[in-house]
N, C-alpha and C positions, 0 to 999 in steps of 0.2 A: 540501572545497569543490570543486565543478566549475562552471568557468567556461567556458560556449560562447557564442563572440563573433563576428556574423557568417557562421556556419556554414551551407553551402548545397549540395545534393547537387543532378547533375546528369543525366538517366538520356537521353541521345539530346536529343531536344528541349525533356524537361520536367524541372520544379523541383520535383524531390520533398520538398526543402527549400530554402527561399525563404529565404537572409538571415536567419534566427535567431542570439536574441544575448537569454539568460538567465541566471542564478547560480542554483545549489543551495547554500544556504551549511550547512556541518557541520554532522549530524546531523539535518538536515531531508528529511522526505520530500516529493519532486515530485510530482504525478501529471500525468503527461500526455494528456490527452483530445482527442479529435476522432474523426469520421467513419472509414470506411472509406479509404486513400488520401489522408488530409491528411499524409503524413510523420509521424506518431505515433514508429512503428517505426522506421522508418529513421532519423529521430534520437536516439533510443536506442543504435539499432547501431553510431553511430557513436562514442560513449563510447568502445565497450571495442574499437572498427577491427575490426569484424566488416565493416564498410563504411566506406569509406576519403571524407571528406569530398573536395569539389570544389575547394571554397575554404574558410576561415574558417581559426579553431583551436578547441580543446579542452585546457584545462587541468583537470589534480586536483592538486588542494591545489598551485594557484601552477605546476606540471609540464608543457609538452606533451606531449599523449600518445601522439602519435609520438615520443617521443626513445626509449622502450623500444621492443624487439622486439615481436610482437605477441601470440605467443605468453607473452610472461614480464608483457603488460600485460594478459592474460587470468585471468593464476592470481590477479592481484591484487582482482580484480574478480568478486565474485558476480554470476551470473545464472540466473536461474528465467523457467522459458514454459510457455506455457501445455500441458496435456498431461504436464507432469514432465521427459518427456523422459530417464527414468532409462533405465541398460543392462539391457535382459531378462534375462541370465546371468549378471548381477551379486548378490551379495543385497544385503540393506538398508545392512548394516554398509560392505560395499565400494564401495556407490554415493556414501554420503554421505563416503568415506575419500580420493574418488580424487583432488580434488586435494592435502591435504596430504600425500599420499604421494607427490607426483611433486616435493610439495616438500621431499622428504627428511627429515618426522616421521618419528621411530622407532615403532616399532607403542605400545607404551603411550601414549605422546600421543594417538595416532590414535584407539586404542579408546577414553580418556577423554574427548576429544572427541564421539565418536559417541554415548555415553551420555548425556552430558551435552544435547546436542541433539535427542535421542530423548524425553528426558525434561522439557525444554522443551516440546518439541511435544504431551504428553502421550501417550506411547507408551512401554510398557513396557518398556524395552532388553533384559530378559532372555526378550521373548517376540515381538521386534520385530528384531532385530540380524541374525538370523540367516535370515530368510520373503524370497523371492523376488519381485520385482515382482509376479508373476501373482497370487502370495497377497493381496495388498490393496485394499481399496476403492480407489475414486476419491480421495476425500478425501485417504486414507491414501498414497496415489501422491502425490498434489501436496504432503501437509507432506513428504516425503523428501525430494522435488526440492527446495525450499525450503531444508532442514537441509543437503542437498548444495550449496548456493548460498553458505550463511552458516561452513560447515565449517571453510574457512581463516582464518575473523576475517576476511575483507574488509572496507575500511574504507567500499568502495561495493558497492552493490547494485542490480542491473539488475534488472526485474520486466515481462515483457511477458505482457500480460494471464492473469495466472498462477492466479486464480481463475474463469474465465470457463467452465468447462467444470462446474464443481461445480454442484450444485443449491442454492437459494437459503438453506437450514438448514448445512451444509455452509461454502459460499461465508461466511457471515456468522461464523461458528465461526474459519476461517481468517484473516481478515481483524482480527478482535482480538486472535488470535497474534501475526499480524505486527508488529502495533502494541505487543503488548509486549515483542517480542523488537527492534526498534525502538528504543524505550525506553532497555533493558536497557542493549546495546551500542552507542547510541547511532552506529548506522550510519546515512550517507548513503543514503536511498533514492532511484532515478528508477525511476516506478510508471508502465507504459504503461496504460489500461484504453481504451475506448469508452463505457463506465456515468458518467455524472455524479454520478450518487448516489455510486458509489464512490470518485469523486477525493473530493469534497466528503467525503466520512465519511474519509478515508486523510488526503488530502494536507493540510502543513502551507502550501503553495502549488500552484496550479492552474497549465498553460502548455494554454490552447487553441488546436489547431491546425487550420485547414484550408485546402486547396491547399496545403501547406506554405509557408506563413504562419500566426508566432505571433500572434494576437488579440489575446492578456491572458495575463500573469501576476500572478496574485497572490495573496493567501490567499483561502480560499472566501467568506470573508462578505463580500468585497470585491467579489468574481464576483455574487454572489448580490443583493448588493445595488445594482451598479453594473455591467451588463454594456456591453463595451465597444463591443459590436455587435450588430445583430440576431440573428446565427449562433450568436453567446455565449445569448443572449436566448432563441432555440428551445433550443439542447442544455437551457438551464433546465427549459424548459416552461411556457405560461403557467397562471400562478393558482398555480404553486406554490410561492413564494417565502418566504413567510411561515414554511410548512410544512418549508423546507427547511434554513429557518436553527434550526429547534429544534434538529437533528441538534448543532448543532454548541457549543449549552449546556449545561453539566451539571445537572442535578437539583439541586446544593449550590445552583446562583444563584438558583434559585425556593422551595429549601425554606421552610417558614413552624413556627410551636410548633403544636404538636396531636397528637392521637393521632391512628391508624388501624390498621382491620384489613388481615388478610392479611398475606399475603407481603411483603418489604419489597423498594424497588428501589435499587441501589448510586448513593452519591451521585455518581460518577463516569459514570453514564448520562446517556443525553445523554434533554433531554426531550422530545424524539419519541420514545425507548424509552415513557418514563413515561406520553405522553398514546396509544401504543399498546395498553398495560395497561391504563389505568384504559377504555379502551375497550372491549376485548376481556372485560376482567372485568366492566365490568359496578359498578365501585365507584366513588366518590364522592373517594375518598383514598388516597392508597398512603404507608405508611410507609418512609422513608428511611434508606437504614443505610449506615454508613462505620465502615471496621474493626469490624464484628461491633457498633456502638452504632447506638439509633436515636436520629438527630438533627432529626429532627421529623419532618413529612408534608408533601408535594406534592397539592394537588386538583386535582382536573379542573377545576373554575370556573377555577382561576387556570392552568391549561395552554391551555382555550382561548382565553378572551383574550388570552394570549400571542401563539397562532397566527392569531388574528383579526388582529391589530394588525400596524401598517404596520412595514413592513421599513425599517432606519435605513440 
């Protein structure tokens, strides 16, 4: 859990952080959204005292997190940015190694670790462990920085806008990673982005900020449906409300009995994937599969009256 209470940065004359006072409760992922210069980042930075708050405090799990040094409050704490940020002379294996080895893993933990990570990420570790930054795509750059973030089992995770640089095929490939590496190890995320689309698809709650001042926090459909301000109300967009809360249904709540052809779509898809497909295809129905069964069909009739119909 991180509890920041009151917490307010102070740079010369301005409040890059204005009084914020939110909970990340265990194993939930943040996102936090706003503008260029709303304090996004810098309250982020201040978790892990890359930037030392003015006032307030910061607790993890019940802790201030000034009572450690800064350095030993670092190793505990994964962070990824954007860009990767890996060492050029490093290879893969030692980039994602470097903090459990300064925490005195013996090399077989280490190298188990790195495999194991590699292979989460979908990356071959016996053709991946050993290729030098220069060797890899972009994408392939940012899952390492990622797997170097998550490598010591952190029980939190820093994320400043760590897919923003990927192109949009890429970007969305990463981004369900994360969610199920998420999952998995049930780590605390706090997710910086500027994309609303992407808090809203990531985060299990939103904190929008600007001027550093927090707006709203709260789960997306709550944002979505209830914006708490005008400012809340743009980053939305208007007219697209409707459209935005499919993202966040799955396919099982709409399925119906019937057949259909084609390819099927995973019941775990949210039905903006679904009412994407049946668009882009061109078909009428798409059949539904969970665990390798089909459990009926989704139609397009019944995805766009969905996205028709007024937001609760």
């Amino acid at each position: 859990m991180i509890e920041i209470e009151a917490v307010t940065k102070i740079y010369d004359d301005t409040h890059a952080v204005d009084n914020v006072s939110f909970t990340v409760e265990r194993g939930e992922l943040a996102a936090i959204v706003g503008t260029s210069g709303s304090g996004k980042t810098t309250l982020m930075r201040m978790i892990n005292r890359l930037v030392e708050p003015t006032s307030g405090v910061i607790r993890i799990d019940g802790r201030d997190n000034r009572e450690l040094p800064d350095y030993e409050l670092r190793r505990g704490i994964g962070y990824a940015i954007q860009g990767h940020g890996l060492f050029p002379h490093r290879s893969v294996a030692e980039n994602i190694a470097t903090v459990p080895k300064l925490l005195g893993w013996d090399k077989k933990r280490r190298d188990d670790r790195v495999d194991e990570l590699l292979s989460l990420f979908h990356l071959d570790p016996d053709q991946f462990r050993g290729r030098m930054p220069f060797e890899l795509s972009g994408g392939e750059q940012q899952r390492i920085g990622v797997a170097r973030a998550l490598a010591a089992e952190p029980a939190v995770l820093l994320m400043d806008e760590p897919f923003g640089a990927l192109d949009p095929i890429i970007r969305a490939k990463a981004q369900v990673d994360l969610l199920d590496i998420q999952r998995r190890f049930e780590t605390t995320v706090v997710f910086v982005t500027h994309d609303m689309d992407e808090a809203i698809h990531l985060g299990h709650k939103i904190a929008v900020m600007h001027g550093g001042k927090l707006l709203q926090y709260a789960p997306p459909a709550d944002i979505i449906a209830h914006p708490a301000s005008d400012f809340v109300n743009e980053l939305l967009g208007t007219g697209d409300k409707a459209f935005r809360m499919l993202s966040l249904t799955p396919c099982a709540d709409l399925v119906e009995e019937g057949a259909a052809d084609g390819a099927p779509i995973a019941a775990d898809a949210s039905l903006r994937d679904a009412l994407a497909q049946v668009l882009w295809s061109g078909r009428d129905a798409l059949p539904v599969e969970r665990d390798g069964t089909i459990i009926g069909r989704i139609t397009r009739e019944s995805l766009v009256r969905r996205a028709e119909g007024p937001v609760a």
